[in-house]
Backbone as a ProteinNet text record, in pm:
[ID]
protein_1_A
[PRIMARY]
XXXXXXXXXXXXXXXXXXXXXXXXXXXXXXXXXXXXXXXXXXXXXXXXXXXXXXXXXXXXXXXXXXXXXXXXXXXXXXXXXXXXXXXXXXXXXXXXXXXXXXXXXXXXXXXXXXXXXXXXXXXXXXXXXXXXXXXXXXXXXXXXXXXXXXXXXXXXXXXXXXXXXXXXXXXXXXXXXX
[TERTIARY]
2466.3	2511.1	2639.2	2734.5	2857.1	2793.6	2717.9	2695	2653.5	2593.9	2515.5	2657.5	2760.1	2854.2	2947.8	2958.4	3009.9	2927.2	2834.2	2757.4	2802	2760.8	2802.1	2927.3	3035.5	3153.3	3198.2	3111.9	3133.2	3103.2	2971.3	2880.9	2990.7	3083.4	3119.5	3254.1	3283.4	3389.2	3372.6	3211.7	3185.7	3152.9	3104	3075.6	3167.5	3335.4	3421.8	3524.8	3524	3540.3	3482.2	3332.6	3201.6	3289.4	3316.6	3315.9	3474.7	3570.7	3709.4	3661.9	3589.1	3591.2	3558.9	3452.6	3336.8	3422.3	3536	3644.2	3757.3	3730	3896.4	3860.7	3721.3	3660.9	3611.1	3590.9	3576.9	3661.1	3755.5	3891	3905.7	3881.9	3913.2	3762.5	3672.6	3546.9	3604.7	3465	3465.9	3449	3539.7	3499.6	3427.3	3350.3	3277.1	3381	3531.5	3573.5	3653.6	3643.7	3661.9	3550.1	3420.3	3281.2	3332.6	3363.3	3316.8	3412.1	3543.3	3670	3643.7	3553.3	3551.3	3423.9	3345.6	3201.8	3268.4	3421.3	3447.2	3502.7	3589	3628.6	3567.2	3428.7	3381.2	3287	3318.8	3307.1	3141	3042.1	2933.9	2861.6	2926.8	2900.2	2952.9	3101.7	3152.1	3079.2	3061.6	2945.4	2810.5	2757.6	2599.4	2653.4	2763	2821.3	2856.8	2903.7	2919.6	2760.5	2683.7	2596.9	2471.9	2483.1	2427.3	2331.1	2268.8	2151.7	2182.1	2162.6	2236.5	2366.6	2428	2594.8	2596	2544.8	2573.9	2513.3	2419.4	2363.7	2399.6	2457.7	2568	2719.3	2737.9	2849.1	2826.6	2738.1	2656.4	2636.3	2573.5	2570.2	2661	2801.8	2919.8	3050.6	2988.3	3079.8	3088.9	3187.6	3156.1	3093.6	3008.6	2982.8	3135.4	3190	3322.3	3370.1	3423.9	3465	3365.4	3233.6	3131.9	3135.4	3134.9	3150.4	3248	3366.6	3501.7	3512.5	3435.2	3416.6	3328.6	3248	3089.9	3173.4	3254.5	3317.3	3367.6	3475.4	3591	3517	3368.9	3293.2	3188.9	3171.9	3115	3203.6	3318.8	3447.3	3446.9	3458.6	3495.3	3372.8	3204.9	3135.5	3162.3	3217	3204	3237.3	3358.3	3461.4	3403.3	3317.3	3248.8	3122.4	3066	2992.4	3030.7	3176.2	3189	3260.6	3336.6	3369.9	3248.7	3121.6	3001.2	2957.6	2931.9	2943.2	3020.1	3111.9	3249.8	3151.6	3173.7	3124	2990.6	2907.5	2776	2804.1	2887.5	2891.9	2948.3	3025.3	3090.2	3008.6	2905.2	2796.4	2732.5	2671.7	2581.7	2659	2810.8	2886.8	2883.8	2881.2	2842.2	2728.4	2661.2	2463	2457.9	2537.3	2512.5	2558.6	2667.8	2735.2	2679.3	2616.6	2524.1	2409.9	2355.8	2239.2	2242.6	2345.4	2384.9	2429.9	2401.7	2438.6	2357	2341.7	2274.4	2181.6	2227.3	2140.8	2037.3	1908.3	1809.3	1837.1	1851.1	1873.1	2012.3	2112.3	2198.6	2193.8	2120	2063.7	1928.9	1856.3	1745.8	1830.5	1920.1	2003.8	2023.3	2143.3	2213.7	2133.5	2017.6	1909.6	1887.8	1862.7	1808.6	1926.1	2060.8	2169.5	2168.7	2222.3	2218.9	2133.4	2006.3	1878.9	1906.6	1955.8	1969.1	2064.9	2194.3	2296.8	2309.4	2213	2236.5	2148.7	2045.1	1936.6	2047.9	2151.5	2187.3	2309.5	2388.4	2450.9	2420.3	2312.3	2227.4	2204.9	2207.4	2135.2	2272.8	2382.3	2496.4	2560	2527	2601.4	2483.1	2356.4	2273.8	2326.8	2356.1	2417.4	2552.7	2660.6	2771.4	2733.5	2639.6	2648.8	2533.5	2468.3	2469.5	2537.9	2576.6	2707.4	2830.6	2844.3	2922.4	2865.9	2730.8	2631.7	2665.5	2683.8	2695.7	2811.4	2930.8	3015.6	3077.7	2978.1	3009.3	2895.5	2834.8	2754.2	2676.2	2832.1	2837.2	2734.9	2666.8	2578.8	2419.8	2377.9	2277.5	2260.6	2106.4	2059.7	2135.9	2195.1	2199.3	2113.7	2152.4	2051.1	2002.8	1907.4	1862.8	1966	2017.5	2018.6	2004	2080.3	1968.3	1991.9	1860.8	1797.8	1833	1941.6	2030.6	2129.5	2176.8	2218.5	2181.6	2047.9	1993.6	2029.1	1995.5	1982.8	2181	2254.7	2357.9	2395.8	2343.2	2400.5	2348.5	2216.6	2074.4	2203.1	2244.3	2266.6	2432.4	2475.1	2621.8	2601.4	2543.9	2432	2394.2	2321.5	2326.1	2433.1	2523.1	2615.8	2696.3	2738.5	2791.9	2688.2	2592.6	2495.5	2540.6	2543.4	2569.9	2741.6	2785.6	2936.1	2900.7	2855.8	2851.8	2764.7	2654.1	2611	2706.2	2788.9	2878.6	2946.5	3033	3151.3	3069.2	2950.7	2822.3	2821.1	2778.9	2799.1	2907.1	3021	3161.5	3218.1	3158.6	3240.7	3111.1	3006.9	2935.9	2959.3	3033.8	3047.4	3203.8	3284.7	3387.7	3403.5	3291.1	3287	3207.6	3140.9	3072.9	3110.5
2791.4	2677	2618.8	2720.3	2670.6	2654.8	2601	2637.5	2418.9	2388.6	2243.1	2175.7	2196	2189.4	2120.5	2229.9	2224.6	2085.3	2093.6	1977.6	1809	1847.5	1750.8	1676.3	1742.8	1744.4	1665.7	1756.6	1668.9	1578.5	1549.1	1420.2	1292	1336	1189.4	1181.8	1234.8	1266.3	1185.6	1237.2	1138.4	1001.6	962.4	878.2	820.3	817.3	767.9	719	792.7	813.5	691.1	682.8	565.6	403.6	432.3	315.7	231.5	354.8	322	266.2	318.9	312.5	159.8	159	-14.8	-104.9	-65.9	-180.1	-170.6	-131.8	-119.4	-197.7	-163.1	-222.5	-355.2	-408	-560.3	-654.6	-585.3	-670	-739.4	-677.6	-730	-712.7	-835.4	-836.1	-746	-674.5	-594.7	-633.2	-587	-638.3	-535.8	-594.7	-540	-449	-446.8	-392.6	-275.2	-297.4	-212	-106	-123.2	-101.6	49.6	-27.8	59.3	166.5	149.1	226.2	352.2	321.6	393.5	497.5	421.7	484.9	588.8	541.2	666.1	744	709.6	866.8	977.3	941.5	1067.7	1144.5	1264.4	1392.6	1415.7	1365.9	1425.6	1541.8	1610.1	1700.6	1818.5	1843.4	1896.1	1929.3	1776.2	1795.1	1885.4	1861.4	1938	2068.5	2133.7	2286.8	2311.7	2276.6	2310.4	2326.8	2241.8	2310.6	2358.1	2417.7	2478.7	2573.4	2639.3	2722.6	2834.1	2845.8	2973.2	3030.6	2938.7	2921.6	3014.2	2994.5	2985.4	3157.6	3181.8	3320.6	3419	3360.9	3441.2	3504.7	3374.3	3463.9	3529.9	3519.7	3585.6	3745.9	3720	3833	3951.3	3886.5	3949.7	3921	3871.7	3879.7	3948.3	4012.5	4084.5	4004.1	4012.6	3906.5	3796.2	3885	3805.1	3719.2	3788.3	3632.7	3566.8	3585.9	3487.1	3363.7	3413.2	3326.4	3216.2	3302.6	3206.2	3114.6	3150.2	3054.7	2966.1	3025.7	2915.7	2821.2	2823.9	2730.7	2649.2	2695.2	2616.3	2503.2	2559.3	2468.4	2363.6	2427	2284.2	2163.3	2228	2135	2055.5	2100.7	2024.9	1941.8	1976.7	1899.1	1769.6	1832.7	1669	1583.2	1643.9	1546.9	1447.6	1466.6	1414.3	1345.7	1386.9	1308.3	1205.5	1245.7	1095.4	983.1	1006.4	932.3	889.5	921.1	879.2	759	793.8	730.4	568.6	623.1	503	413.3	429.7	358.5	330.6	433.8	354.6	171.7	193.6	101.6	-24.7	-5.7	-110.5	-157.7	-59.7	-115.5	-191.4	-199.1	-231.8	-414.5	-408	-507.3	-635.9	-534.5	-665.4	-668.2	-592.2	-618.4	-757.6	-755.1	-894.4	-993.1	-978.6	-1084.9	-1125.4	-1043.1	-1129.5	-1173.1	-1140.2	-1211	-1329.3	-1394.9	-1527.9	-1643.9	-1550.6	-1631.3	-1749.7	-1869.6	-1915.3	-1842.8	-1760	-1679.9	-1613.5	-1657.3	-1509.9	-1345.2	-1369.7	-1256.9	-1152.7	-1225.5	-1172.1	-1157.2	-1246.6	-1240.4	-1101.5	-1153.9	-1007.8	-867.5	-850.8	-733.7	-686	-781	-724.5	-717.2	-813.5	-746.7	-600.3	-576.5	-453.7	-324.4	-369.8	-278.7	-247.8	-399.5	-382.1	-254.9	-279.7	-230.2	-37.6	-28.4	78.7	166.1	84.7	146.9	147.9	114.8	103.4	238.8	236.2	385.2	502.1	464.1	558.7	601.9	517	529.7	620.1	568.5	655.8	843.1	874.1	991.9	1028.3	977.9	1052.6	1092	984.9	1066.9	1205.6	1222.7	1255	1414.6	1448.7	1510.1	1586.4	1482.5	1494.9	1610.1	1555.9	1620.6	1801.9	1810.3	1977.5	1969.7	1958.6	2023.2	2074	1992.8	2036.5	2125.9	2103.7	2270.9	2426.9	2376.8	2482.7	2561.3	2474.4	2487.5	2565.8	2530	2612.2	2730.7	2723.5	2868.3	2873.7	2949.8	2976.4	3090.6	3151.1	3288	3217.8	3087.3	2994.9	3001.8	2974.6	2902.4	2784.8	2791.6	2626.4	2521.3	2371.7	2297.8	2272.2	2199.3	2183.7	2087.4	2083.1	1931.2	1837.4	1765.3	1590.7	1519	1437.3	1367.9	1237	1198.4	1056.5	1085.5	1195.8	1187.1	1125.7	1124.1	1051.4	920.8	869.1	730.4	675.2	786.8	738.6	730	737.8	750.4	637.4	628.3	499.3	373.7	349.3	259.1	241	352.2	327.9	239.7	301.5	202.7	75.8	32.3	-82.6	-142.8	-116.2	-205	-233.5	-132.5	-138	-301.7	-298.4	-397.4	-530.8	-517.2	-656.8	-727.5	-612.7	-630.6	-676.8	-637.7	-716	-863.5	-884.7	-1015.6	-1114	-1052	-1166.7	-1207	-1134.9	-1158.5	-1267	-1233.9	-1290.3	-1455.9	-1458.3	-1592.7	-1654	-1583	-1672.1	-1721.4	-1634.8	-1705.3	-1792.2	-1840.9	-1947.8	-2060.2	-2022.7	-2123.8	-2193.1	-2111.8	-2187.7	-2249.7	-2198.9	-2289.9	-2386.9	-2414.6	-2564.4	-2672.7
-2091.9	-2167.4	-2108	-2035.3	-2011.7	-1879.5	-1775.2	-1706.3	-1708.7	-1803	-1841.4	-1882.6	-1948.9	-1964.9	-1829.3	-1729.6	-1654.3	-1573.7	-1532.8	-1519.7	-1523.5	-1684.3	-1731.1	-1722	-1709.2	-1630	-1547.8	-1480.5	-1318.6	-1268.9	-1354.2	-1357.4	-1373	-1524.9	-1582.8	-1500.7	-1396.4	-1341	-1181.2	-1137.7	-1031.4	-1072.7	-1238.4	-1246.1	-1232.1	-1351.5	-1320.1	-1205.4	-1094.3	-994.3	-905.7	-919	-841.1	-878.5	-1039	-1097.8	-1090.2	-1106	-1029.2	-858.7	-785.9	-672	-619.9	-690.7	-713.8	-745.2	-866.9	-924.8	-806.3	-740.7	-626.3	-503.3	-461.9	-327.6	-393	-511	-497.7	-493.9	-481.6	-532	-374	-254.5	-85.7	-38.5	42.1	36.9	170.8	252.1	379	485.2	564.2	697.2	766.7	874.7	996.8	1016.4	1075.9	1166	1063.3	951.1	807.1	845	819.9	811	950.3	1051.6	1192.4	1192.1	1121.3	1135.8	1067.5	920.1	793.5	877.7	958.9	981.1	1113.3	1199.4	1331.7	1294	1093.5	1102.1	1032.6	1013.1	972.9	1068.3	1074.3	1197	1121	1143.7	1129.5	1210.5	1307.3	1389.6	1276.8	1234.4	1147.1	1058.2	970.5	888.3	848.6	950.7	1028.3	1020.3	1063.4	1040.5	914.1	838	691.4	630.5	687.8	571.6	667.2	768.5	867.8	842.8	768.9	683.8	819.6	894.6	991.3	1029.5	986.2	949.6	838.7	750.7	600.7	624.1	644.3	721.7	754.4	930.8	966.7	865.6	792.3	691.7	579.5	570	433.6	474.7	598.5	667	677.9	734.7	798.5	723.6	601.1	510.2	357.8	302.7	201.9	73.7	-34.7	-119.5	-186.3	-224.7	-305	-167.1	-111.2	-3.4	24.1	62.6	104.2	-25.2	-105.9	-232.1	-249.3	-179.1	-194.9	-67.2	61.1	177.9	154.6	82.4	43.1	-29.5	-180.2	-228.3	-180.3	-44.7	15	114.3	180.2	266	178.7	39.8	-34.5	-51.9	-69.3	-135.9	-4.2	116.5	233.5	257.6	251.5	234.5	177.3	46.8	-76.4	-19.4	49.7	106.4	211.8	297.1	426	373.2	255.3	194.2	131	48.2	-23.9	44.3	158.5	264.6	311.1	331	385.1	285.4	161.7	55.3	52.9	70.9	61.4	192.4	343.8	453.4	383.3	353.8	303.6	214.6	102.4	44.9	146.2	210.9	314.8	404.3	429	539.3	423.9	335.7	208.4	231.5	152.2	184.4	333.3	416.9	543.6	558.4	531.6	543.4	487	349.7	243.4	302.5	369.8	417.8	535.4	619.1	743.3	688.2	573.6	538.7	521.6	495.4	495.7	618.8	757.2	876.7	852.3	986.8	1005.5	1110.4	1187.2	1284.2	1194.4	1268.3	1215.8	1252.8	1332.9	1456	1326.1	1317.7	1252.4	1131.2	1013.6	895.9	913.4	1012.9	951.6	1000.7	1065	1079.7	1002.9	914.1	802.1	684.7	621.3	538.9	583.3	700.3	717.4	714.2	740.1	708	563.1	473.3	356.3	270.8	311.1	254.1	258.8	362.2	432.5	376.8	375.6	300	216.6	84.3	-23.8	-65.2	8.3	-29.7	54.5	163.4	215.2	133.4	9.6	-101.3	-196.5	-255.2	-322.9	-302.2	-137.6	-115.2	-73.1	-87.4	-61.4	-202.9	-267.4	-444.1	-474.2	-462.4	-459.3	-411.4	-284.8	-225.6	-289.5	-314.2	-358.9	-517.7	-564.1	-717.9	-667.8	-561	-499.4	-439.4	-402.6	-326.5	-459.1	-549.8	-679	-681.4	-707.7	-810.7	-696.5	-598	-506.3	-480.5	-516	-541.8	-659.1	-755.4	-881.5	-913.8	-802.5	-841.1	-697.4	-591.1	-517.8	-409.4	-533.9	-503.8	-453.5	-514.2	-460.3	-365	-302.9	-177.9	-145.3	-61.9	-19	17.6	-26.9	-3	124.1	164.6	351.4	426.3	520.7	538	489.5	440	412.1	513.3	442.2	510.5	544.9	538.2	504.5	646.2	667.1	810.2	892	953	1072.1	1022.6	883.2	847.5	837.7	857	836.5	1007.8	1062.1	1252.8	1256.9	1248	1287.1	1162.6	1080.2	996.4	1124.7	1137	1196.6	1335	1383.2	1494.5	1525.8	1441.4	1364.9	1333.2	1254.4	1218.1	1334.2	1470.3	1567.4	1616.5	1668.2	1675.8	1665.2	1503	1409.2	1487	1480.9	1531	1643	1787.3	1878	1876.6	1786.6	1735.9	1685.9	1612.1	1555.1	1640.8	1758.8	1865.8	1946.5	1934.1	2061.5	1983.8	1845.3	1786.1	1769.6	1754.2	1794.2	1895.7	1980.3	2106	2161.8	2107.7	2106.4	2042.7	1938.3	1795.6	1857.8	1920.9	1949	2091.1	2151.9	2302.8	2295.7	2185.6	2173	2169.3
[MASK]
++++++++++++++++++++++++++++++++++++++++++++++++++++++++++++++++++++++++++++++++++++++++++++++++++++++++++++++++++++++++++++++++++++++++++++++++++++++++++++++++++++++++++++++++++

């Protein structure tokens, strides 16, 4: 029971958190070069090791239970962290997706539809994430979850938006040598 509790918790805690976050980032619309900064500083190699299922193994292994418990905690917590920074860039990519949808370029409009689209499901699977990684966190003795699956889509989306960025430089310095 204290266990649904705790849950629940954390839930209205990320919710609040989402919704402070949403009211802070509308206040300055995003830039591309916002977008690319937010997307180089997160270490997704790092990442991929925290929740490493042979990682997690090896210390399970060669470690006594009570500390494995207390390392397992300290590497969910550091997860969250790389997720909800993922999170955050997700939404910013989401942000210029919208805003190139509105070029006059096709080329640069069907991009950013296709960023938008992208980062908004890639939003989604990072809060998604964020709330096991809590559970894992708080009941440390668990399987850990697999990988997700939003990684690739968060490299492939970072990718992309790199893309869009060289499209736009490509349409300005067209737009002003005319």
């Amino acid at each position: 029971m204290i266990t649904a509790w705790i849950f629940v918790a954390i839930a209205l805690l990320a919710l609040t958190a989402l919704l402070y976050s949403a009211a802070a980032h509308r206040r300055r619309p995003a830039s591309i070069e916002d977008a690319i900064q937010t997307m180089r500083s997160i270490d997704i190699a790092a990442f991929r090791n925290l929740i490493d299922p042979e990682e997690e193994a090896f210390l399970r292994s060669n470690l006594p239970p009570d500390k494995f418990r207390v390392v397992k905690r300290e590497r969910a917590r550091a997860a969250i962290s790389y997720v909800w920074s993922a999170g955050q860039a997700a939404a910013l990519f989401a942000d210029v997706g919208q805003s190139a949808k509105h070029s006059p370029d096709p080329t640069i409009a069907a991009s950013g539809a296709q960023i938008a689209q992208t980062a908004l499901r890639l939003r989604l699977q990072t809060m998604q994430t964020c709330f096991r990684l809590a559970r894992t966190a708080v009941l440390p003795g668990r399987k850990s979850l697999a990988p997700p699956v939003w990684i690739d889509q968060f490299e492939w989306t970072a990718e992309a938006l790199q893309r869009l960025g060289r499209l736009r430089r490509h349409e300005s310095v067209y737009s002003t040598s005319a």
